[in-house]
N, C-alpha and C positions, 0 to 999 in steps of 0.2 A: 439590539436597537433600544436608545433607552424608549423612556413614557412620552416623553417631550416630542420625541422625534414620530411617533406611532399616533399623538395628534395632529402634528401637521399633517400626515398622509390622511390622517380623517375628515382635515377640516379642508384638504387639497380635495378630497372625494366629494365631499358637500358641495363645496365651491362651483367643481364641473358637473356636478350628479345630471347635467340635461346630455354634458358628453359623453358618459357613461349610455346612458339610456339611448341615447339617438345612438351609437357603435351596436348596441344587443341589438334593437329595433330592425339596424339595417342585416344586421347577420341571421337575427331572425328571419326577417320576413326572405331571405337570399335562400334561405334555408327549407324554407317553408315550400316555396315557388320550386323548387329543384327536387324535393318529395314529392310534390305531385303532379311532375311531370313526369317519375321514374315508373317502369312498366311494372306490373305485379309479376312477384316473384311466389310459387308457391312450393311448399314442401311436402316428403313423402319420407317414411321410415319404417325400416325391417330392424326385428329386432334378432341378435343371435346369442349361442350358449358356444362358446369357446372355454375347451378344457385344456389341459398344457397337455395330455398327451391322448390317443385314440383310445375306444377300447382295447384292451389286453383279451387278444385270443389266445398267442403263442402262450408257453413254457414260459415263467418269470426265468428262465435262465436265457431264451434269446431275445437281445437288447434290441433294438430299432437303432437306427442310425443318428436320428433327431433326439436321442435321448430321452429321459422319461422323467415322471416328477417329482418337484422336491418340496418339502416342506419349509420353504424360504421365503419370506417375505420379499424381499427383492429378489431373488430369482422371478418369482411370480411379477412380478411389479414390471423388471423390466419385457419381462415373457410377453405379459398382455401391449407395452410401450410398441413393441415390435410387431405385434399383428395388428395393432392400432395402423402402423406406417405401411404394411403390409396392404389394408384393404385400402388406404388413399395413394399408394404405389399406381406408377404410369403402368406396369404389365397387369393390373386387374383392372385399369380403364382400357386399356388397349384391346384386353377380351370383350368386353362390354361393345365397343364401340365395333369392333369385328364380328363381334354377332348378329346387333340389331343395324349394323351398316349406317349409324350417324352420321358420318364423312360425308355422307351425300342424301344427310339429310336437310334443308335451311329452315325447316324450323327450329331443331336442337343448333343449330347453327349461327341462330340469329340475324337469317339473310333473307329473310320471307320480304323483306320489304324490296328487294332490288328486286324490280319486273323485269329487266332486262334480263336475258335468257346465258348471253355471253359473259358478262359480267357478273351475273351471279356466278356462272361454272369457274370464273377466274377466283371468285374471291372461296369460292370451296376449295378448289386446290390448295389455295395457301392457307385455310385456316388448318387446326388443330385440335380436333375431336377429342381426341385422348387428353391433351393437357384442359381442355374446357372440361370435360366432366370430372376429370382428376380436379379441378380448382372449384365444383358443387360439391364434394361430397361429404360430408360431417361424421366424426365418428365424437361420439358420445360410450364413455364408460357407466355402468351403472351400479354406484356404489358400495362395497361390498359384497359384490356377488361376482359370479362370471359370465354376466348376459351387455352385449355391447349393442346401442343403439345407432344403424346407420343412417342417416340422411342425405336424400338428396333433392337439392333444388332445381326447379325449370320452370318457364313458364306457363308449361302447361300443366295441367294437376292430374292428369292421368298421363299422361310422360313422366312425371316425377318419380309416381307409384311403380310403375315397369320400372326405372333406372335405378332404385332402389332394390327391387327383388334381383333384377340383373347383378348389380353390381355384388350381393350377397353370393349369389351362386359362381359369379367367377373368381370372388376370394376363396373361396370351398375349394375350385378347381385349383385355382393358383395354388393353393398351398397343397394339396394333395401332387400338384404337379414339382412343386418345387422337393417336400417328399424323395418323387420319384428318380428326379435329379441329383439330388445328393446320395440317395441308395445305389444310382446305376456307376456316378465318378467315383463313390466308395468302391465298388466292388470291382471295378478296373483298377482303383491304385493298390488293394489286397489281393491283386490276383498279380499283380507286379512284383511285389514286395512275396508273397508265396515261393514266386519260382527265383526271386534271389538268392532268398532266405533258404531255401532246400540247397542252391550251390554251394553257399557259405555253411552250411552243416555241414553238407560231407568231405570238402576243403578241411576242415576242424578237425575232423573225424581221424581222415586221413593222414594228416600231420601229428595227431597223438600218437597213431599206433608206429609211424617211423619213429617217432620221438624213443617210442616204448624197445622197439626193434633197436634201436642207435645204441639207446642206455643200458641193454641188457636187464630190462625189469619185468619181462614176460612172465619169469620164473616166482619170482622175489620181487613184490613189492618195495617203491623204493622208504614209505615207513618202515619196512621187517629190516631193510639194511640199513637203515638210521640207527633202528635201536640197536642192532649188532654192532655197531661201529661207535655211539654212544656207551655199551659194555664194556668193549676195551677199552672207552679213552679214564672210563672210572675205574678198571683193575689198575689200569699202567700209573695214575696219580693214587688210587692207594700204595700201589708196590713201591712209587718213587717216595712219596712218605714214607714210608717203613727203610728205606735205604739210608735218606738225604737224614733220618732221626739216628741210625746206627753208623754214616759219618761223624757225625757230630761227635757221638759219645768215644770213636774213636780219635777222632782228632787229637780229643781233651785228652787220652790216654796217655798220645803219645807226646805231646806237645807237653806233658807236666813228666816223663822219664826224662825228657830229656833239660828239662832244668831241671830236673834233679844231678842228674849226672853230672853236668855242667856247674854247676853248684857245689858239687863236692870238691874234698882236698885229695889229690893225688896219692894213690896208697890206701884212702878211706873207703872201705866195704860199705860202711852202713847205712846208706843213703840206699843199700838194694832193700833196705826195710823196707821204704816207704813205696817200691816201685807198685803198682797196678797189677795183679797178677802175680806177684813174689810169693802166694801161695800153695806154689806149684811142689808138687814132693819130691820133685829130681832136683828142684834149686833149694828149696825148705835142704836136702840132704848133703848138698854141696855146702849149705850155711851152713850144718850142725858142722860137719867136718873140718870144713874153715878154721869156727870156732873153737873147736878140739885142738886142735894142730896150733893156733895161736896160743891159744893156754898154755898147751904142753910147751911151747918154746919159752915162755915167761915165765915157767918153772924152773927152768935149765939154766935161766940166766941169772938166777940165785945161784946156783954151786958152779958154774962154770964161766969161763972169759966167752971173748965172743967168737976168738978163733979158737978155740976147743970143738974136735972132731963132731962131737955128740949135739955140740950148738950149729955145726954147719950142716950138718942130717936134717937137724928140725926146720932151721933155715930153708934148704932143699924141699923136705917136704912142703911147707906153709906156702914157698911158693908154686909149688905144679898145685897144690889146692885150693891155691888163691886165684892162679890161672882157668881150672876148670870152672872155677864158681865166677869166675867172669865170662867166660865164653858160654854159660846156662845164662846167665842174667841179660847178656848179648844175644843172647838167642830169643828170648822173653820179648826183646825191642823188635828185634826184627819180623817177628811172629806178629808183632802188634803192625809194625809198618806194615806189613807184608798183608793185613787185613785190610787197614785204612785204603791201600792200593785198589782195591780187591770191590770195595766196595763203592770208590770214587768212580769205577771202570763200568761197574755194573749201574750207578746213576747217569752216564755218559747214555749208554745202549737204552735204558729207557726214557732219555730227556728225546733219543733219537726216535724210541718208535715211537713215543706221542707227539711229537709232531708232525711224524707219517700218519700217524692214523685222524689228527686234525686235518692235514689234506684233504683226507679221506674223505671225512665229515662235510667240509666246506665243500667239495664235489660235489658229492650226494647232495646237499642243501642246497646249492645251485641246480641243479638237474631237477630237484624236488619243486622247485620254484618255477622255472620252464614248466616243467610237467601238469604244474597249478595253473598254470595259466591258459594252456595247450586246452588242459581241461573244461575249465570253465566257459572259457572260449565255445566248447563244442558243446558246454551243455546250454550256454545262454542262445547259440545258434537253432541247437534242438528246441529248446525251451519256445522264443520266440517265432518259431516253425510254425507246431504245436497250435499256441495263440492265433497265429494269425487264417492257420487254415482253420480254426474253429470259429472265428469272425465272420469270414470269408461264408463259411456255411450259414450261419444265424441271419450274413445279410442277406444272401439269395432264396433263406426263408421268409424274412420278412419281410423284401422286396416284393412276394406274390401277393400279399396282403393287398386291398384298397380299401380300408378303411380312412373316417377322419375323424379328427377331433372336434369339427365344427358342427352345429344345428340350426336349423331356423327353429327359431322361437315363432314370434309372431312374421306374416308377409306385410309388405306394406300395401295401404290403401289411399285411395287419392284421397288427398285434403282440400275441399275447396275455396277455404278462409287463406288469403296468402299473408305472407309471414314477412316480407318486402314491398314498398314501405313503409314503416311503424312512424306512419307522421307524427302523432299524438309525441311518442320519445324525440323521435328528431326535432321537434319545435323546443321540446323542455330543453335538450340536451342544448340545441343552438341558443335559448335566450342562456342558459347557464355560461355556455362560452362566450355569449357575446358579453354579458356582463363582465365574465372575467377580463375580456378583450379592452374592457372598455376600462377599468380598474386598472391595467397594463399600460393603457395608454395614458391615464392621470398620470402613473405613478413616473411613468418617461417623462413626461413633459415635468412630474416636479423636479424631478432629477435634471433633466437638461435646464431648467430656470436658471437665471446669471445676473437676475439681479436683484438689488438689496431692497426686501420687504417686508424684513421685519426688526425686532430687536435683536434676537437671536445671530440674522444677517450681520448686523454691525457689530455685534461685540465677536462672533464667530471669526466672521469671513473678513474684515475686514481691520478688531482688533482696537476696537474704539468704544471709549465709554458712551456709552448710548442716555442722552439726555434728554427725551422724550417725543411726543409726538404732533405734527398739525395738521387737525383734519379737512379735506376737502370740506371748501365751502361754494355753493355757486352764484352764482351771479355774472352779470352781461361783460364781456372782454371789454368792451370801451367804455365802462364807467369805473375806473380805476381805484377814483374815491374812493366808493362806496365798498371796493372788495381787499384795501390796502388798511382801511380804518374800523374795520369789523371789528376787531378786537375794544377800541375805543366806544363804539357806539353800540355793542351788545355785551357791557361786561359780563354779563351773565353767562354768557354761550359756553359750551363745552371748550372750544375755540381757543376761546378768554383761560380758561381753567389749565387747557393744554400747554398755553405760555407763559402764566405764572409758575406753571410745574417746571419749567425748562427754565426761567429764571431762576428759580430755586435750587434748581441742581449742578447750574453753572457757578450760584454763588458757593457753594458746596463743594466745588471742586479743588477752591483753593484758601477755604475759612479761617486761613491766617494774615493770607497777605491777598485779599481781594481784587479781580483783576481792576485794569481801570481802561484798557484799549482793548478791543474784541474785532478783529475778522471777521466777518462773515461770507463767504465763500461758497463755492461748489463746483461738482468736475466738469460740468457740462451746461449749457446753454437751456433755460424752459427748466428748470428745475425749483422755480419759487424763491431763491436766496434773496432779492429784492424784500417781497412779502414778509419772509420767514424775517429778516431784521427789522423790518418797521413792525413787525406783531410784537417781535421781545422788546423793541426801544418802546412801544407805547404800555407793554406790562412791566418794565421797569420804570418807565416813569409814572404809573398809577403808584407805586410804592413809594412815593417820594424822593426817589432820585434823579437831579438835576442833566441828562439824556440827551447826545447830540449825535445824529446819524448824520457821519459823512459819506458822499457820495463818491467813492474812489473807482467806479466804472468812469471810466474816461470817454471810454468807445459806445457805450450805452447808458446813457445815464437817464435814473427815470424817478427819483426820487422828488426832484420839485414837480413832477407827473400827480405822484399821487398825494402831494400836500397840496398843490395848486399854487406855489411859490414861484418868483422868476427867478430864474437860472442866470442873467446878464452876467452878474458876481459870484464865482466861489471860487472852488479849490485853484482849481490852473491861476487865475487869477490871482490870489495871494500867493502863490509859488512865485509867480514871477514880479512879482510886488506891486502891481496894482489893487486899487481899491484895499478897502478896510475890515478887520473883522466885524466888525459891529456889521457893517452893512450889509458883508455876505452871510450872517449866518439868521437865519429865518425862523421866527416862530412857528407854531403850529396852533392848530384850535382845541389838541390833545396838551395840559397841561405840564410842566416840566417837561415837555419834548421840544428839540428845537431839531432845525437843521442845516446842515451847512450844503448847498448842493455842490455840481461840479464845475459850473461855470464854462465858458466854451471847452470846445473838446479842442485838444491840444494833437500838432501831429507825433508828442513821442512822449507818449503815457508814461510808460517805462522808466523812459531817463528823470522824466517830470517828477515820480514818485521818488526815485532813488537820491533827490538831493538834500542837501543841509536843509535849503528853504521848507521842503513840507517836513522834515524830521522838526524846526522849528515851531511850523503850525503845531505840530502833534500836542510838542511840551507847550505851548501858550494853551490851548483849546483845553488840556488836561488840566490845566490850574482854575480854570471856568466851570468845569460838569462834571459832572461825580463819573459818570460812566459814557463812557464814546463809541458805539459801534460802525465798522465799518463795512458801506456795501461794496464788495471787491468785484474783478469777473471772474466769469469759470477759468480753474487752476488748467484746464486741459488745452483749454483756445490760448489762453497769451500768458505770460510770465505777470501781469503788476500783483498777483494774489502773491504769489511769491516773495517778492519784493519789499510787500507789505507787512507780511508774516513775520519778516527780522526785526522790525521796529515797532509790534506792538506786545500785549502783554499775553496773547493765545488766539489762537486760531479756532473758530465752531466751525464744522462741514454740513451744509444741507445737502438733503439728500430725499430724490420724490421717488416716495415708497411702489414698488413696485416697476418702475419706470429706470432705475438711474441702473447703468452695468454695472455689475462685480469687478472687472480691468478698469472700467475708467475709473469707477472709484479708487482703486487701486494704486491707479497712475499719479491720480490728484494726490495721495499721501502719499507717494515715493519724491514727488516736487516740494513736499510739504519738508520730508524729509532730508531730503538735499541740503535745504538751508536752513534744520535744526530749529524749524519752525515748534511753538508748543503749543499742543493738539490738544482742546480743552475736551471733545469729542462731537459728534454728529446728530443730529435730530433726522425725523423723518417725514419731509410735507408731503404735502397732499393725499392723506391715506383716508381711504374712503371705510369709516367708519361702520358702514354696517359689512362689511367684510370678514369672512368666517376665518381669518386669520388670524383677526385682532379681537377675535373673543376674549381670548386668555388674557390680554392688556388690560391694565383700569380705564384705558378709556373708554372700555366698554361701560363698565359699571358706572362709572359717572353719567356715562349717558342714559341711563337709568336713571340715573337721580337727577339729571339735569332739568333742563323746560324740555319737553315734549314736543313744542314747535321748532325748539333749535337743532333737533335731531333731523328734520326735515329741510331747514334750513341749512343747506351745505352750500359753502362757498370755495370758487375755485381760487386757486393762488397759482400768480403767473408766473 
């Protein structure tokens, strides 16, 4: 909200300050009257020490059912929230009310007043003890510590004092009783779960040892035959390494004779150099022989032909020694296949038992995994057995217990100063509200306003240059004169000053091409537009300009009213070509004012305005007077303001401040607008100057500086 806007609610508040005051006033004294016709109310309060758990007789090893305490801030917090709810709970009124028998009492009842005997018992039956004392009773924490203050109200002060110790001792009871109730369905739902719990262990129990029976593990744990069966499966992959590595090197053995052999030329021995194993002393002795035997024949073939006896002996021999040292060399291969076989056979037989004895494993590790489960099964069954029958015990020990965690502190004692009602607050409190009430209802009403009262209004709400102000002046309704010519005959008046400011600012609107025809108008009927243009034609003719106010109300014409001129001759009249200008248009006793009135009222204003003949008058009349204002009628009653609008040089809107609507003004410039009328802008009549509205305007300050008597002197404008 700017600053601007946060005055007017101030200067709205000033304005109505007696509507303010008379709203407190009434809500006050309504407020007032109603406290002390209310009965005295008085109160009574016990005070108590609530700890979060009772004293500790047992063994810190058997727990209480309610739990015990913790070092938590909100633990504690909500702990205390809960016995708070606890002693204002309907079952610790219900104890209350069952003890001292309320139900059928009418004083705590509030029925002492019904004398009739029937009608009282009726209205007891249907009331509700427990809920009325539940809705007296106050619990108060007391800060920092763990002492809770309770109170209770009644109207009597020694009734209060008893329902206050009462109501202490039956939260005492209640909670010991509530206690007793969750120890006694604890110890029914552990004594359920006990005799489950014992079926389901020995269920457990029983299906491990078939398990154990099934699997054959009675003997032999099934770990001891993991790692036995883990043993083999790492002998059987050592031994198969050790094989699958002495494959290998056989392979290569035999796979490199045999391109050797392949390799060689037919006839050619010496390729059994290079065999694997050529080593050997039976083949090593077959080679030397070979070689001997070869020798000796390539000695032979020096002195002898090739069929010579001696060369076919050697011949003979080379060859059975050439055959023996092949069938050693062949024998060499076969020795080698005949391993790689040997050895490929033996990788077979243990590729077969490690995968048996993987079976094996995966078995056992499945059975091992049942058995784990069988297990634990029967030891969580055992386990929680165990647990729950040592619960079971601790609660039916601590269940003998009756102790509590509650004490009285202090008992309560009757108070005989009542505490209801505190008129003295309730009167502050009601004028505070009423005030506020009353500040709520300025502030609606300024909000609901609608209509245009200020400058603000018109340049805001309605979008128009705002060209100043004219103040209420008063003076008698039938002496016309005197309240048309004020401005003339008190130039001094604030008045006077008001409408030279608004001549000044119209001439200002358009300081190039100055108007020469002026409209004066407005949306509605009683709103001053008469006044408001005789004020500006006689403050523009004090400035020296030659000023002719035509009277273009056709249907009200009041212009030769308030100069006192006759009317026989004017407008309608030279429209339709009678009579002369000279003759219709009339002086005044205000100097350079003249005027031209309306002459009979014609039956069609409208058409009358809208012809050549007064578009003529206009231009004749224009070349006679510096400036021509015209009185129109309201734009909202009939069309000539309209009509008029297109044929002169701007349109001014009056407008009576505080009085004229926001729509209809509204309406008047959407008519304005239609016919592209030019809106010079709106002034504000009759604003009643000492108004906390129009502080902020200079017309206030002027009026400070003005005469002293013309501020009293207010005139009204019709």
């Amino acid at each position: 909200m700017t600053p601007l806007n946060v005055m007017r609610f101030v200067r709205a508040l000033w304005r109505r300050k007696w509507l303010v005051l008379g709203v407190a006033i009434l809500i006050t004294g309504g407020v007032s009257l109603q406290s002390l016709r209310q009965p005295k109310v008085y109160a009574a309060s016990t005070s108590l020490i609530i700890d979060v758990t009772a004293p500790r007789i047992l063994d810190g090893e058997v727990k209480e059912v309610m739990g015990e305490e913790r070092s938590n801030y909100w633990f504690n917090k909500e702990y205390y929230t809960t016995q708070n709810e606890i002693i204002t709970s309907r079952a610790v009124s219900m104890r209350v009310v069952d003890k001292l028998g309320l139900q059928h009492d009418p004083g705590f009842l509030g029925l002492s007043h019904l004398k009739d005997e029937k009608e009282r018992s009726q209205a007891m039956q249907g009331a509700d003890a427990a809920g009325l004392l539940q809705s007296r009773i106050r619990v108060q924490p007391v800060r920092d510590s763990r002492v809770v203050t309770v109170s209770v109200e009644d109207l009597d002060p020694q009734r209060a004092a008893l329902l206050a110790n009462e109501v202490a001792q039956a939260y005492m009871a209640e909670n010991l009783a509530l206690k007793l109730r969750t120890t006694e369905s604890a110890t029914v739902w552990l004594e359920e779960r006990r005799a489950e719990l014992e079926r389901s262990s020995k269920v457990s129990e029983l299906a491990l040892y078939d398990f154990k029976k099934e699997a054959d593990v009675l003997s032999t744990s099934l770990e001891d035959r993991m790692s036995i069966v883990s043993d083999r499966i790492n002998s059987y992959n050592l031994a198969l390494t050790e094989v699958r590595t002495r494959i290998a090197g056989l392979q290569g053995r035999v796979e490199s004779i045999r391109h050797l052999r392949k390799s060689a030329d037919s006839g050619d021995m010496t390729w059994a150099e290079a065999v694997p194993g050529a080593d050997d002393t039976a083949l090593q002795e077959f080679k030397r022989r070979f070689i001997e035997q070869r020798v000796a024949c390539v000695e032979l073939t020096e002195r002898y032909l090739p069929e010579h006896p001696k060369m076919l002996e050697c011949e003979r021999k080379l060859a059975v020694v050439k055959l023996d040292f092949e069938r050693s060399l062949n024998n060499v291969v076969r020795k080698a296949e005949a391993e790689l076989a040997e050895a490929q056979a033996k990788e077979k037989n243990l590729v077969r038992l490690l995968a048996v004895t993987k079976d094996e494993a995966f078995e056992v590790g499945k059975k091992e995994i049942e058995f784990d489960r069988l297990r634990r099964e029967a030891d969580n069954n055992r386990r929680l057995y165990e647990l729950v029958l040592k619960r079971l015990k601790d609660i039916e020990l601590s269940g003998l217990l009756r102790t509590s965690n509650v004490r009285v502190l202090d008992p309560a004692r009757p108070q005989f100063m009542p505490i209801k009602p505190n008129v003295r607050r309730s009167v502050m409190m009601a004028l505070a509200l009423g005030l506020l009430a009353g500040v709520g209802v300025v502030v609606l009403l300024e909000f609901l306003e609608r209509s245009i009262a200020s400058q603000m209004d018109v340049e805001q709400k309605l979008g128009l240059a705002f060209l100043g102000f004219v103040p209420h002046v008063e003076g008698k309704e039938d002496n016309l004169p005197e309240k048309d010519l004020y401005v003339h005959r008190q130039p001094k008046s604030s008045v006077a000053e008001c409408c030279r400011a608004i001549r000044t600012n119209l001439l200002f609107m358009s300081p190039d091409k100055p108007f020469k025809t002026l409209v004066v108008t407005s949306s509605g009927p009683q709103e001053g537009k008469s006044t408001s243009c005789i004020f500006l034609g006689v403050a523009m003719a004090q400035s020296g300009n030659r000023v002719l106010l035509m009277d273009t109300d056709m249907r009200r014409p009041r212009l030769h009213k308030a100069f006192g001129v006759p009317n026989d001759v004017g407008i309608s009249s030279l429209v339709v070509g009678e009579g002369s200008l000279d003759r219709a248009i009339k002086s005044t006793e205000v100097p350079n004012l003249f005027v031209l009135p309306c002459g009979p009222i014609p039956p069609n204003p409208a058409e009358l305005l809208h012809t050549q003949a007064f578009a003529e008058l206009l231009k004749t009349v224009g070349g006679k007077f510096d400036r021509i204002l015209l009185d129109s009628p309201p734009l909202n009653a009939v069309s000539d303001s309209a009509v008029l609008a297109t044929q002169v040089d701007g349109v001014m809107l009056v407008l009576r401040a505080g009085k004229t609507h926001h729509d209809a003004a509204r309406r008047a410039l959407r008519s304005l607008a239609d016919v592209q009328a030019q809106m010079y802008g709106a002034i504000l009549n009759d604003l009643d100057a000492t108004d906390g509205r129009y502080r902020e305007s200079y017309l206030y300050y002027r009026d400070e500086y003005g005469p002293r008597e013309d501020v009293k002197d207010r005139v009204a404008s019709s």
